[in-house]
C-alpha positions as CSV (number, residue, x, y, z in Angstrom):
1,X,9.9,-41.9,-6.0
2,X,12.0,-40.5,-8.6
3,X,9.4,-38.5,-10.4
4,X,8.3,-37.3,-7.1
5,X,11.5,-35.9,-6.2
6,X,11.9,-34.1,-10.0
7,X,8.5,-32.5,-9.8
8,X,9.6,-31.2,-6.2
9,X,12.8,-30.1,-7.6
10,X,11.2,-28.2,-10.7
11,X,8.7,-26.4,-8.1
12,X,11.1,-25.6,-5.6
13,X,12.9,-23.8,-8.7
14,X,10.1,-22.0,-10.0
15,X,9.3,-21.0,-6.4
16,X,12.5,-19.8,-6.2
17,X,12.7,-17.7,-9.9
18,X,9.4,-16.3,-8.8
19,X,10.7,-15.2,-5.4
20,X,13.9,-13.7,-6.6
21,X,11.7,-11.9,-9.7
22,X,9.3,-10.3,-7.0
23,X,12.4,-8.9,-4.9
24,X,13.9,-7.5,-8.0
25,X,10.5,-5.9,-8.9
26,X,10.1,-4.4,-5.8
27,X,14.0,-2.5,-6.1
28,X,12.2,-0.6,-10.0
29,X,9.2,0.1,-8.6
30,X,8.4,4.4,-8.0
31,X,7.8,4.7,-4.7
32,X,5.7,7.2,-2.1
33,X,8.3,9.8,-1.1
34,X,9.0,10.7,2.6
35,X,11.9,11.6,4.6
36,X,12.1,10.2,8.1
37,X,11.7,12.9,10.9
38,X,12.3,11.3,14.0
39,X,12.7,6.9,15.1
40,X,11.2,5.6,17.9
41,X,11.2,2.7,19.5
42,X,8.1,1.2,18.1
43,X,7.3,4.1,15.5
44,X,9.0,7.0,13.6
45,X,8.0,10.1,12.2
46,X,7.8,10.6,8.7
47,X,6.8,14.1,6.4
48,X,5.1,12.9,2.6
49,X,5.1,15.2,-0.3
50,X,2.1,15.8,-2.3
51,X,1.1,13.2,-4.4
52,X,-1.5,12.3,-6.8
53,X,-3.5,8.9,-6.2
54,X,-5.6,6.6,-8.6
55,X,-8.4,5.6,-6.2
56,X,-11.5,3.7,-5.5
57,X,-14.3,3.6,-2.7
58,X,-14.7,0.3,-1.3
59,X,-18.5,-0.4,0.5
60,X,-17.0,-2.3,3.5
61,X,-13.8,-1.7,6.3
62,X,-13.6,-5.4,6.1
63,X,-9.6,-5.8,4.9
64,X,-10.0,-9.1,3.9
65,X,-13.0,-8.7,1.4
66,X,-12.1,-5.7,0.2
67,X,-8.5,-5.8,-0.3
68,X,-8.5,-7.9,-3.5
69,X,-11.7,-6.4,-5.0
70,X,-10.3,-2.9,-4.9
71,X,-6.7,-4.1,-5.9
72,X,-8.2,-5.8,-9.2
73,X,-10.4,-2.6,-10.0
74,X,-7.1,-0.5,-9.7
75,X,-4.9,-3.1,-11.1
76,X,-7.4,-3.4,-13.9
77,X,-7.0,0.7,-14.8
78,X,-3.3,0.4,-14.8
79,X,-3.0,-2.5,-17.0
80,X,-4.9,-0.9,-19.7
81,X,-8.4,-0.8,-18.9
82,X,-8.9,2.9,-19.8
83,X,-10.3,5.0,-23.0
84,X,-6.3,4.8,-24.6
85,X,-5.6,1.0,-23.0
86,X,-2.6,2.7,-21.9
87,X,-0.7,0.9,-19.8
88,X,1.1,3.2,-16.3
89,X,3.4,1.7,-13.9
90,X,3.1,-0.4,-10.8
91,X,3.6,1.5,-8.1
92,X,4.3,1.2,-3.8
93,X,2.9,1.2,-1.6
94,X,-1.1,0.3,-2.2
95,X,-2.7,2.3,0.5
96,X,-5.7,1.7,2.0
97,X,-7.8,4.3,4.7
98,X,-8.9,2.7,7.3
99,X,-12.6,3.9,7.8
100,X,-16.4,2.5,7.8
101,X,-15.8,2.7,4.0
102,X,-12.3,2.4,2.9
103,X,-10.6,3.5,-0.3
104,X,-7.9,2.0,-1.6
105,X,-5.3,4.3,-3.7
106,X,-2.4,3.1,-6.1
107,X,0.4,6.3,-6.3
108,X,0.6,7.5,-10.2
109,X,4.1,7.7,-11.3
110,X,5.3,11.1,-10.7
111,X,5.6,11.7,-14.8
112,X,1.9,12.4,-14.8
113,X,-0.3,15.1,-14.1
114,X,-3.5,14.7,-13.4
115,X,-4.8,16.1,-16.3
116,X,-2.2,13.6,-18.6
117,X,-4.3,10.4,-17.2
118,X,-6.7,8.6,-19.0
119,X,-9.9,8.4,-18.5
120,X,-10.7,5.4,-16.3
121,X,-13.1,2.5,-18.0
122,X,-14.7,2.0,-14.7
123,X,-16.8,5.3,-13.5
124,X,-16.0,5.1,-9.9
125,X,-11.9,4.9,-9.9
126,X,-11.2,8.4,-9.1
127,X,-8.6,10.9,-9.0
128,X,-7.0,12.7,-5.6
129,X,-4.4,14.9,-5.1
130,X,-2.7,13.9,-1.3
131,X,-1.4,17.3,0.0
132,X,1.9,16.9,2.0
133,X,1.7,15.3,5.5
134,X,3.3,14.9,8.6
135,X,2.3,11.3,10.0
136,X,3.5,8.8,12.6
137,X,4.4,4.9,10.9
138,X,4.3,1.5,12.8
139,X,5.4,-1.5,10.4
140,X,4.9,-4.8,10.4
141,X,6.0,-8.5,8.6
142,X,3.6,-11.1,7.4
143,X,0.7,-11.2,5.6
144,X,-1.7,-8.7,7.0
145,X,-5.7,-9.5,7.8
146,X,-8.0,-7.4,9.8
147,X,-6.8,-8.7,13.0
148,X,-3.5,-7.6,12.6
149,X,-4.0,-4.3,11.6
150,X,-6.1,-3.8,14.3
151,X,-3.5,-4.7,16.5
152,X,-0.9,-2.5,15.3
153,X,-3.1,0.5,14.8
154,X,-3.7,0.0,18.6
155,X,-0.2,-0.4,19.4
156,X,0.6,2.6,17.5
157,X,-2.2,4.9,19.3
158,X,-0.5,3.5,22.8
159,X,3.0,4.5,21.3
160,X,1.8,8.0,20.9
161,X,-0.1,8.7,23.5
162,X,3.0,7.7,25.6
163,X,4.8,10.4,23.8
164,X,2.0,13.0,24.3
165,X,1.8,13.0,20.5
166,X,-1.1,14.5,19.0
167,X,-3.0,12.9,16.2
168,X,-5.8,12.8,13.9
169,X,-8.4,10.2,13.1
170,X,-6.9,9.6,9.6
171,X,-5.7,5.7,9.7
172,X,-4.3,3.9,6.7
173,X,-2.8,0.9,5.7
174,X,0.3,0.6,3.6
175,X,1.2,-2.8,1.7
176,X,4.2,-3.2,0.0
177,X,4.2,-7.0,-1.7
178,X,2.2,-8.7,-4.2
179,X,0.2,-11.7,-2.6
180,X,3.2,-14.4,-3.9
181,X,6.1,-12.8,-2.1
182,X,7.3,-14.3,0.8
183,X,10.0,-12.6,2.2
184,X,10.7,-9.3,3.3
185,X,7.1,-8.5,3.1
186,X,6.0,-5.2,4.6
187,X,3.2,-3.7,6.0
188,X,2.5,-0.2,8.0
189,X,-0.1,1.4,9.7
190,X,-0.2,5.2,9.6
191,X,-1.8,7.8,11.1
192,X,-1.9,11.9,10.4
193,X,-0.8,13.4,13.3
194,X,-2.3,16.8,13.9
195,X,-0.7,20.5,13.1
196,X,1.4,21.8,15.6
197,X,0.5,25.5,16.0
């Protein structure tokens, strides 16, 4: 009974040193900058500047398959797996569109240009410039699956049709927390909303 109680004790430390690490991780990690517009009740408003993404297109819309295969190709650039095995910072949030085919994107730290990158070892992890955007943001806690963001991206769609807010069919999801963080994880679904003219 004794041993049983040490070996719970040393894993409830561990779980604890990792959860702290995580949350202090999360406060040095760059960012996708936006300023807030305009808070709702379920939503706000949010403008993005242009950005440059590391990217790669996923077969499949299926969150669950996809998410980890994408995040290990991406993961895999960043952590060296390039023609210099130079090694560029984590950043947040991972962003995934939200079509038949998604792509997922990792935000390169604003100290690089595009043309500073390496080249990737993998052929299709891909380069794209995000131009600046006005979009509309619902968030969520948890761990996120395919039912969930279905969920909110529907909740959000009601939301702005109640406002008689106009927007596109440009859906992403944003994750924020590596897959062995517990708390304070957040997620968001976001939408472009369309020009005002």
């Amino acid at each position: 009974m004794k041993i049983i109680l040490i070996v719970a004790g040393i894993i409830l430390l561990v779980f604890i040193a990792i959860q702290l690490f995580a949350m202090s991780s999360q406060n040095n990690i760059e960012t996708y900058s936006y300023k807030v517009e305009k808070k709702y009740s379920d939503f706000e408003i949010r403008t993005y500047e242009a950005s440059l993404f590391t990217s790669v297109k996923l077969p499949s819309n299926n969150y669950k398959k996809m998410s980890s295969k994408g995040f290990s190709m991406l993961a895999g650039y960043i952590f060296g797996g390039n023609e210099s095995n130079e090694k560029i910072a984590m950043t947040s949030p991972v962003s995934m569109s939200l079509e038949d085919s998604m792509t997922m994107g990792f935000l390169v730290p604003k100290k690089y240009e595009k043309s500073d990158l390496p080249k990737p070892n993998q052929s299709n992890i891909e380069f794209h410039e995000e131009p600046s955007k006005r979009v509309a943001v619902i968030s969520f806690g948890g761990w996120a699956n395919d039912q969930k963001i279905e969920k909110y991206k529907e909740k959000l769609v009601a939301a702005l049709e109640l406002e008689g807010i106009l927007y596109t069919n440009k859906f992403y999801f944003f994750g924020y927390n590596a897959p062995y963080e517990v708390f304070k994880r957040k997620n968001e679904i976001v939408v472009d909303l369309k020009q005002e003219k």
